[in-house]
Backbone as CSV, one residue per row, in Angstrom:
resi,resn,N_x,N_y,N_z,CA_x,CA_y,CA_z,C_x,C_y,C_z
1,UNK,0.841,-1.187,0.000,0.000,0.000,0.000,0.883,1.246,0.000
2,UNK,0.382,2.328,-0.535,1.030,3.775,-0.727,0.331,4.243,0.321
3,UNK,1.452,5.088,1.295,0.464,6.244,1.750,1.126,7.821,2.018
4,UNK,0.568,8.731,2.522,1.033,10.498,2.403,1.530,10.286,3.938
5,UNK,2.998,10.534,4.116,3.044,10.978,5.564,2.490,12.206,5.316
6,UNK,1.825,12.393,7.196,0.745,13.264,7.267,1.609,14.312,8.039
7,UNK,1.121,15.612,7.673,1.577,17.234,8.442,1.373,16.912,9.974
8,UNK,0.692,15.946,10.661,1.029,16.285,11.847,2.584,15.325,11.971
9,UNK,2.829,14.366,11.180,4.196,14.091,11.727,5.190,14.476,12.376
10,UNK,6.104,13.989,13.070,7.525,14.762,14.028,8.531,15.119,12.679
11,UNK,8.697,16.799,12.932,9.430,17.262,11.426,10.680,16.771,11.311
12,UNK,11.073,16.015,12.142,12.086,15.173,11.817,12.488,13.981,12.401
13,UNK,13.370,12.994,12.732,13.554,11.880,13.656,12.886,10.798,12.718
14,UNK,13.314,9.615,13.868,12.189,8.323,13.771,11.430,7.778,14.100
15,UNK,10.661,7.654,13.555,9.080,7.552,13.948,8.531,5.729,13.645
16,UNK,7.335,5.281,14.441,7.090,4.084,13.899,5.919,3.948,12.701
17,UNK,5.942,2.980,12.180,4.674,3.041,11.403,4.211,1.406,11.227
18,UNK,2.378,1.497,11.589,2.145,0.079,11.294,0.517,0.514,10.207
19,UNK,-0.105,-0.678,10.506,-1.148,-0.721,10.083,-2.283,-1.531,10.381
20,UNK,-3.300,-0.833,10.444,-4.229,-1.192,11.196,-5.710,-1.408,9.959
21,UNK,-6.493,-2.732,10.665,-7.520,-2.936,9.427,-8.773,-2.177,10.221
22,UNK,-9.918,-2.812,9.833,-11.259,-2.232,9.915,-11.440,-2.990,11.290
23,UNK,-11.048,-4.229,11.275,-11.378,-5.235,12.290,-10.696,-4.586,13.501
24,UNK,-9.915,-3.872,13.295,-9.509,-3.487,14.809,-7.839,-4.147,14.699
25,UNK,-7.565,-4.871,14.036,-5.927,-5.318,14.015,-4.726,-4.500,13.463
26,UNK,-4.042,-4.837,14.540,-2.847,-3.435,14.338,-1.628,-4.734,13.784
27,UNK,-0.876,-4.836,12.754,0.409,-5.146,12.285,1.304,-4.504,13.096
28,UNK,2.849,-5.271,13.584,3.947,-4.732,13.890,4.307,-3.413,13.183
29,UNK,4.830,-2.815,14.031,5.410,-1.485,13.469,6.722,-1.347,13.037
30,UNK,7.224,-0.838,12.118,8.637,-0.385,11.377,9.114,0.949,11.387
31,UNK,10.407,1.136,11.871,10.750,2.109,11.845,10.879,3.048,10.291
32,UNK,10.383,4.527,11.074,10.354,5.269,9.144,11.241,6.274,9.920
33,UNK,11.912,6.890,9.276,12.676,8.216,9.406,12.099,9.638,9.125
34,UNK,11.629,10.642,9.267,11.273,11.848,8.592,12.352,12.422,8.722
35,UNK,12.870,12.923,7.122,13.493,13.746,6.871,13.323,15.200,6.722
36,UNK,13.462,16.316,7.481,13.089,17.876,7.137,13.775,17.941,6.257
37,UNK,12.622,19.198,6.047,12.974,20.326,4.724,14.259,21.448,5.143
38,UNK,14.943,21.100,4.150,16.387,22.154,4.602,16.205,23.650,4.235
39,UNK,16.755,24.573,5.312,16.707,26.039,5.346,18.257,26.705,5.020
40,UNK,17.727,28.190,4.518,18.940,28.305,4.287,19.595,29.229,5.152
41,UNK,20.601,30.181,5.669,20.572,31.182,6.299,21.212,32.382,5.950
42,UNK,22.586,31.816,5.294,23.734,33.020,4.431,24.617,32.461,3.991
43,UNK,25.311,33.101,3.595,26.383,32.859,2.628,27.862,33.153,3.205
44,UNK,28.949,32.673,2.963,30.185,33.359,3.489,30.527,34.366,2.541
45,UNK,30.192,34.831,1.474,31.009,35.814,0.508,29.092,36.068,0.210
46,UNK,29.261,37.398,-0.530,27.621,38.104,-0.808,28.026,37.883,-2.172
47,UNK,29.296,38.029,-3.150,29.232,38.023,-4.679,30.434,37.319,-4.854
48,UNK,30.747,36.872,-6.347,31.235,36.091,-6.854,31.747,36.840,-8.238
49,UNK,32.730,36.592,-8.869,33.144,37.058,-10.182,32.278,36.534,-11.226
50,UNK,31.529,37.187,-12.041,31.071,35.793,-13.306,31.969,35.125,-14.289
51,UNK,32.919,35.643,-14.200,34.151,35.243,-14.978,34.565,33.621,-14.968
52,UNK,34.586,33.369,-13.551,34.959,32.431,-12.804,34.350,31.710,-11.606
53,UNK,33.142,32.385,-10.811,32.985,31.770,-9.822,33.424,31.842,-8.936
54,UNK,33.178,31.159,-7.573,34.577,30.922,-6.802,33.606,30.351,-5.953
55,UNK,34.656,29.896,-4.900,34.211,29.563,-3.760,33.498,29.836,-2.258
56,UNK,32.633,29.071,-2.235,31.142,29.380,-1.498,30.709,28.884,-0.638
57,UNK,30.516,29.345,1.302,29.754,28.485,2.612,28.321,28.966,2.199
58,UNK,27.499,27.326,2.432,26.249,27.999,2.688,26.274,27.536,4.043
59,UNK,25.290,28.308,4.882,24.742,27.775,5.798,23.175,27.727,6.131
60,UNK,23.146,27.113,7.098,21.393,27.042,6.999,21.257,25.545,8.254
61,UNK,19.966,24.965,7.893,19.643,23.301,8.569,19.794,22.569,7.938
62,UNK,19.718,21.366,8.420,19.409,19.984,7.759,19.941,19.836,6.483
63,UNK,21.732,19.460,6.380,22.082,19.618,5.665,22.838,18.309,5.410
64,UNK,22.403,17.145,6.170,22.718,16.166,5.979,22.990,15.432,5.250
65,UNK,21.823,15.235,4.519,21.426,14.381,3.629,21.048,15.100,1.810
66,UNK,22.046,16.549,1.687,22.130,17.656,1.034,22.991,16.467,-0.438
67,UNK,21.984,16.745,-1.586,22.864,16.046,-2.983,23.078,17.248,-3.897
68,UNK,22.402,18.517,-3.759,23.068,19.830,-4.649,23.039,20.745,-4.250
69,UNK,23.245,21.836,-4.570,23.228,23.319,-4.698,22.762,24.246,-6.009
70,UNK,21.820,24.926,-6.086,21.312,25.440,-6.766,21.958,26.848,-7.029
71,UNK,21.940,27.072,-8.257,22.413,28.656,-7.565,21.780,29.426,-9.257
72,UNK,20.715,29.757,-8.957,19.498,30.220,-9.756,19.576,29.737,-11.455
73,UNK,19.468,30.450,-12.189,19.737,29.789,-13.536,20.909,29.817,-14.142
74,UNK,22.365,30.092,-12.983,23.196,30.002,-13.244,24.038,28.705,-13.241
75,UNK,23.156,27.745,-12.694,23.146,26.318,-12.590,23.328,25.091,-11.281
76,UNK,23.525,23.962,-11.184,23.402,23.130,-10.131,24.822,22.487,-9.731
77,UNK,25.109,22.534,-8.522,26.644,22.017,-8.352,26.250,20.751,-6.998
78,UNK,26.530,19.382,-7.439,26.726,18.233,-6.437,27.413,18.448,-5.006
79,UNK,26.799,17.993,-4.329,27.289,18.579,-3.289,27.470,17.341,-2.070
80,UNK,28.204,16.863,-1.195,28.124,15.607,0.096,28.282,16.312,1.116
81,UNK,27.202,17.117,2.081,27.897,17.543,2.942,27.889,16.833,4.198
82,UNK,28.913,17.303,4.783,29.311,16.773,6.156,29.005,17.165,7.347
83,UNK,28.349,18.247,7.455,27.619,18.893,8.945,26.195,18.627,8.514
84,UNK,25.407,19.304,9.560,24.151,19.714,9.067,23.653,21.089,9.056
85,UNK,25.012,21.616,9.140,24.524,23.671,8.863,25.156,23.981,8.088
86,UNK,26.400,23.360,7.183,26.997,24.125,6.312,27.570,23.268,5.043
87,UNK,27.740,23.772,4.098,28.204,22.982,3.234,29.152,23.882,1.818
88,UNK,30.389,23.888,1.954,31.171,24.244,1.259,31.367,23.863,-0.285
89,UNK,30.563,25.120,-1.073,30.593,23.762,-3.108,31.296,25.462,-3.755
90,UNK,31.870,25.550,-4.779,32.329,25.978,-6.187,30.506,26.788,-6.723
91,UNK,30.824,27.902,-6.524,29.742,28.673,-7.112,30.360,28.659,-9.163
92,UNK,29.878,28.010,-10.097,29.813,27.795,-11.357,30.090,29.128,-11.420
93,UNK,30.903,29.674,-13.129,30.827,30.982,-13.894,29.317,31.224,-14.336
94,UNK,29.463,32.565,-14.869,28.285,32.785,-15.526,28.388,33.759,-16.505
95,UNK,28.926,32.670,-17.454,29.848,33.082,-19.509,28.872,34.157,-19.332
96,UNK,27.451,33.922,-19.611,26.312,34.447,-20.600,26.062,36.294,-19.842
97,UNK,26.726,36.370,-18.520,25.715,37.517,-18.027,25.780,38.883,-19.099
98,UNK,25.088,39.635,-18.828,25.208,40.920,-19.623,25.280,42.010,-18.615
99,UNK,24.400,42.094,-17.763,23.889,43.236,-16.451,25.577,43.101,-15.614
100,UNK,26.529,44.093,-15.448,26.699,44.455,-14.381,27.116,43.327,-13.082
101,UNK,25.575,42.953,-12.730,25.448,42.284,-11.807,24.051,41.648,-11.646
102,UNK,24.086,40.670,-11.381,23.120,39.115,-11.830,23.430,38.902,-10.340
103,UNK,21.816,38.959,-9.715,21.810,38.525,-8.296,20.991,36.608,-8.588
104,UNK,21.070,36.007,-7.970,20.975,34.832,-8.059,20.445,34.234,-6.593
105,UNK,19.095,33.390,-6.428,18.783,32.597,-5.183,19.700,31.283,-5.347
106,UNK,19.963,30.917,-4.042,21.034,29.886,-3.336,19.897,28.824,-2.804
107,UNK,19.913,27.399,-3.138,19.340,26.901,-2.479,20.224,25.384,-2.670
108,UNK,19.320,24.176,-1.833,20.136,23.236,-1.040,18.449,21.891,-1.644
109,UNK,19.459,20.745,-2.397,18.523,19.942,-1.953,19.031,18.434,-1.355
110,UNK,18.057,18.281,-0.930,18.418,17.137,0.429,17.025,16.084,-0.455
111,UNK,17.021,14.949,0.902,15.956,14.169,1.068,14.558,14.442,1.515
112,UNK,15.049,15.411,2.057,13.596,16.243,2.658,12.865,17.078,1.570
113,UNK,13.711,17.265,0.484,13.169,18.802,-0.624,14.485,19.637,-0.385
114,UNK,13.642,20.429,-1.440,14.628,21.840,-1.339,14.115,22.917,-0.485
115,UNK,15.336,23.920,-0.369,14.876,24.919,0.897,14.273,25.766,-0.368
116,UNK,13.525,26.848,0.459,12.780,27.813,0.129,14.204,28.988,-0.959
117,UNK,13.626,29.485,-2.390,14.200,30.440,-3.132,14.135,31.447,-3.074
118,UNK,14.817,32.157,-3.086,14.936,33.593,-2.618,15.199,34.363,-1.344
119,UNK,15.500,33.303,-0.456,15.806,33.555,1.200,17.648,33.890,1.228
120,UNK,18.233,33.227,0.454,19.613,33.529,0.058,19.669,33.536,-1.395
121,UNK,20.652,34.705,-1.353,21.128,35.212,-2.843,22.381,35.608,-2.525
122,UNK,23.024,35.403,-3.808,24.330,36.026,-4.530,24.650,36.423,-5.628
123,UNK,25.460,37.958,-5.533,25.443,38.849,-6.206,26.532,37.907,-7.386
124,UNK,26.282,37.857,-8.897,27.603,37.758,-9.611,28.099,39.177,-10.380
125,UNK,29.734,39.421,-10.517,29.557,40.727,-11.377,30.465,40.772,-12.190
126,UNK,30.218,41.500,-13.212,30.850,41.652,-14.462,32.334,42.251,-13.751
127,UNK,33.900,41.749,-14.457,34.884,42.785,-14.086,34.520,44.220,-14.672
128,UNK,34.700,45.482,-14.135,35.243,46.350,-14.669,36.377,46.890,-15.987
129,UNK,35.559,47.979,-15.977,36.744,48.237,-17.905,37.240,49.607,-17.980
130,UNK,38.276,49.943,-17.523,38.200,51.370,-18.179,38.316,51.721,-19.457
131,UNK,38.200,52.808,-19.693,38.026,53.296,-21.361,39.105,54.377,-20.979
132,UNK,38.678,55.455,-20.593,39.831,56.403,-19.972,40.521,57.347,-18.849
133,UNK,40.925,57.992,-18.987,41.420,58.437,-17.719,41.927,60.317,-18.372
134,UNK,41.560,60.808,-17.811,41.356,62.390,-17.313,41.569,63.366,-16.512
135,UNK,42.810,63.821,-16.388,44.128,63.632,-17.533,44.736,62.255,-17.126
136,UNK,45.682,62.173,-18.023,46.357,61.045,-18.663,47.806,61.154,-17.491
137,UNK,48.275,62.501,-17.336,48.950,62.726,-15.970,48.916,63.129,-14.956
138,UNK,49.882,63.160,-13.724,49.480,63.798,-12.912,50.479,63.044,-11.765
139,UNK,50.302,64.803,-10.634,51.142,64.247,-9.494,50.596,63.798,-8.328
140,UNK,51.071,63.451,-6.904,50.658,63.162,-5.933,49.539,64.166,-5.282
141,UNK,48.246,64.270,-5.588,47.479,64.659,-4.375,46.465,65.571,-6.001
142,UNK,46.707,64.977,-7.116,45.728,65.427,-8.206,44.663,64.812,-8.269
143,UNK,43.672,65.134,-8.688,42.285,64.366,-9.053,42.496,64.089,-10.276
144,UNK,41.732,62.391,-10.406,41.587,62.205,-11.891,40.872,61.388,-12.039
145,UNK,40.005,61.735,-13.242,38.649,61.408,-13.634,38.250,60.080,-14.476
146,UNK,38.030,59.102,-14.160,38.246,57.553,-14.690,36.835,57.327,-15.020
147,UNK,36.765,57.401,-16.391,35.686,56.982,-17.019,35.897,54.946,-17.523
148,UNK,34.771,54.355,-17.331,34.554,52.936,-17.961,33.194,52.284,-17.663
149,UNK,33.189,51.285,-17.738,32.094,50.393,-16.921,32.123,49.299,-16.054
150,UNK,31.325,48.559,-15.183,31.219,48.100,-14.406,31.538,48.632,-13.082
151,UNK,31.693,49.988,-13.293,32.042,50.547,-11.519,30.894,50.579,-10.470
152,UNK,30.786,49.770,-10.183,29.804,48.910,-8.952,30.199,48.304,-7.969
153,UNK,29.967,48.967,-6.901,30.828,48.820,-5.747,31.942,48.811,-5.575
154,UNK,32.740,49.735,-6.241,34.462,49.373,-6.205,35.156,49.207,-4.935
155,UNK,35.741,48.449,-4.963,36.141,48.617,-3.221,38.217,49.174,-3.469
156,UNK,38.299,49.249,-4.798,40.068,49.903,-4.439,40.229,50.264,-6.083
157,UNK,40.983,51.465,-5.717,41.902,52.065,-6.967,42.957,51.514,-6.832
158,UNK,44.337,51.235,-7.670,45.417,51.046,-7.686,46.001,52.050,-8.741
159,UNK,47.293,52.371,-8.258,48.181,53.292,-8.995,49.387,52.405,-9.010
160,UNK,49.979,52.048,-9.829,51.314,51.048,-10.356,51.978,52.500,-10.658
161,UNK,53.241,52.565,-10.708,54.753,53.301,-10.973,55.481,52.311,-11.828
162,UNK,56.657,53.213,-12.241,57.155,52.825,-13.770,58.286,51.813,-13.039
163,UNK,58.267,51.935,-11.510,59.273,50.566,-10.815,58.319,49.386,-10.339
164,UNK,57.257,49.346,-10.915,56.101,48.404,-10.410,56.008,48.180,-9.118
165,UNK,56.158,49.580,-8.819,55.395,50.191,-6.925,53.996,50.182,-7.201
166,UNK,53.147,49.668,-5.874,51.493,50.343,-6.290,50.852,50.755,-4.770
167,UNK,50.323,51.739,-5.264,49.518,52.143,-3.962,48.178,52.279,-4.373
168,UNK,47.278,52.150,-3.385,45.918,52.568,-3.126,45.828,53.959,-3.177
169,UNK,44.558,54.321,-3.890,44.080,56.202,-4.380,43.044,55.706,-3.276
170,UNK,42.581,57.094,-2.770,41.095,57.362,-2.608,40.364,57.945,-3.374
171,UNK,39.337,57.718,-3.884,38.299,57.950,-4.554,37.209,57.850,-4.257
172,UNK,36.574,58.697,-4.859,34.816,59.248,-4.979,33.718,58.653,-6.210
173,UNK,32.830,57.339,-6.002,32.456,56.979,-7.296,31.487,58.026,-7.569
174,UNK,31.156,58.487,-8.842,30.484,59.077,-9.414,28.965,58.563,-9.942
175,UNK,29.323,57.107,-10.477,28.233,56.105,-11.181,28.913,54.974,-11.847
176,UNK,27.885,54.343,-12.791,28.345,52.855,-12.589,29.183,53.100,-13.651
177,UNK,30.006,54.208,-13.914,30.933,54.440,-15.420,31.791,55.701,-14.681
178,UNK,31.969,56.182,-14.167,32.509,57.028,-13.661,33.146,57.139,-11.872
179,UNK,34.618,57.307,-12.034,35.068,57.786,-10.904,35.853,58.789,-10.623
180,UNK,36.083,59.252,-9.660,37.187,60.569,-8.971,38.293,60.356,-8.400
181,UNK,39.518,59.741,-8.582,40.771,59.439,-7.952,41.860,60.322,-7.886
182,UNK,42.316,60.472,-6.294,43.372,61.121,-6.030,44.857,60.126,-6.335
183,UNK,45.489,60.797,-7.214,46.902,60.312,-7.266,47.583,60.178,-5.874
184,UNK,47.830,59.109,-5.403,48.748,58.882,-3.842,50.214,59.334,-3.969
185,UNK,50.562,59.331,-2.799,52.006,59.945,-2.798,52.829,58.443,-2.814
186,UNK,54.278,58.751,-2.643,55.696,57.757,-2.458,55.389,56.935,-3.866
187,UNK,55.291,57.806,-5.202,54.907,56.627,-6.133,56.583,57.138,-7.098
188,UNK,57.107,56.700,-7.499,58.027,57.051,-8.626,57.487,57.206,-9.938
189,UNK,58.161,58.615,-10.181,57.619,59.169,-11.532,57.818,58.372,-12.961
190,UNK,56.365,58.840,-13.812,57.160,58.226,-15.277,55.952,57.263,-15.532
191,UNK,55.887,56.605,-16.603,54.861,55.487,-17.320,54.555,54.661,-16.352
192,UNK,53.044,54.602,-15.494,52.723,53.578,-15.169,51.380,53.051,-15.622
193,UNK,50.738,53.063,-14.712,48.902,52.370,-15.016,47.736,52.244,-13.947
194,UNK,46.702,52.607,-13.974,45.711,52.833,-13.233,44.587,51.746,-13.143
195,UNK,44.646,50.381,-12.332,43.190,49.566,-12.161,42.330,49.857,-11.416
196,UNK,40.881,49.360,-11.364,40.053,49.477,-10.458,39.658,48.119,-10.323
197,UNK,39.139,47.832,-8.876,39.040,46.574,-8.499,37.237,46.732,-8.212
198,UNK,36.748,45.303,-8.149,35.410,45.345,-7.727,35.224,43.762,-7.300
199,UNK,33.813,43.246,-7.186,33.905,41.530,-7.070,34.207,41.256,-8.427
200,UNK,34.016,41.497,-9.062,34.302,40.977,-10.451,35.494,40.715,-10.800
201,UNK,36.387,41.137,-10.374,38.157,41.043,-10.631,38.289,42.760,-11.064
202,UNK,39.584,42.572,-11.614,41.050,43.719,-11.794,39.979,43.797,-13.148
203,UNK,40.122,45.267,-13.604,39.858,45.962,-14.169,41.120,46.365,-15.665
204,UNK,41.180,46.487,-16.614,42.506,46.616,-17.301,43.251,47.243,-17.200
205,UNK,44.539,47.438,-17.400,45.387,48.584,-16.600,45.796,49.570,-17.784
206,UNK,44.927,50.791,-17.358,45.120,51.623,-18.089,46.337,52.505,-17.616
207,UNK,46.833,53.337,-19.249,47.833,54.023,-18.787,48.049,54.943,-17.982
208,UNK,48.882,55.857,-17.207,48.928,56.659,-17.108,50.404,57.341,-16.176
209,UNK,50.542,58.602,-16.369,51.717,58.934,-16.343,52.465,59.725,-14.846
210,UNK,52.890,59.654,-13.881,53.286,60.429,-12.735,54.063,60.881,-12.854
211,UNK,53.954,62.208,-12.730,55.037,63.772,-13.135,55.743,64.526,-11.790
């Protein structure tokens, strides 16, 4: 016989199960297991490069008996985990994106089902590009105006020197194509190059010159 374990069941553990006729006769009972439905809670990193991916904690429940990881239509990664709150998998690239940044639900499936979509997400993002830079020289403590795309959330300027010294600028983003960088000091003069960093990776290293 088929039957529905029922919603009042214990949401998890082992439980017995027999069966009983019309006549009043109860059959020996067998142990059944209920497996819960796995939850999710966060993530160890919020974004990922789409370039490449990288590596990814989820955490959450019932992660026992966990055979993938979902990670929205960016695809499914196998997964064995070994606790029951966390499980460490390879967040896949994502060749195809176009946007910037492609947020994505995280989910987990087990024996129990999958957890609920959209409770965890991760950001993927395009690297950054510059196009140019405004002016092209300049000394310690100048502003300069860095036009490209993908500037979304940048978290560092770099200034390289013509002895492949580099320091960190501070800067002011403007928008998702535009920034404001102060040339840093202790740099040696002459041909170097200007990246911007974001989740996405290093940005191309454009030229530029310290006078």
């Amino acid at each position: 016989m088929t039957f529905v374990v029922p919603s009042t069941a214990p949401c998890s553990g082992q439980v017995s199960v027999s069966v009983s006729t019309n006549t009043g006769a109860t059959s020996n009972a067998l142990p059944f297991f209920v497996i819960a439905t796995p939850t999710t809670t966060g993530l160890s990193v919020t974004c990922v490069p789409a370039a490449t991916g990288g590596a990814v904690t989820l955490f959450g429940t019932n992660f026992l008996t966990g055979t993938q990881v979902g990670v929205g239509s960016v695809g499914n990664v196998a997964v064995t985990p070994t606790q029951p709150s966390q499980v460490t998998f390879t967040a896949p690239a994502n060749p195809g994106q176009v946007g910037t940044v492609s947020t994505q639900p995280v989910t987990i499936t087990t024996a129990g089902g999958t957890s609920a979509s959209g409770t965890t997400l991760i950001d993927y993002y395009l690297a950054p590009a510059i196009t140019t830079v405004v002016p092209a020289t300049g000394t310690a403590g100048d502003q300069i105006t860095i036009t490209g795309t993908g500037f979304v959330n940048v978290d560092t300027v770099t200034f390289t020197d013509s002895a492949a010294a580099t320091a960190t600028a501070v800067f002011t983003p403007i928008s998702a194509t535009q920034l404001v960088a102060t040339v840093p000091g202790g740099l040696a003069t002459g041909a170097g190059t200007i990246t911007v960093h974001t989740c996405g990776g290093n940005s191309n290293a454009q030229a530029f010159t310290i006078t």
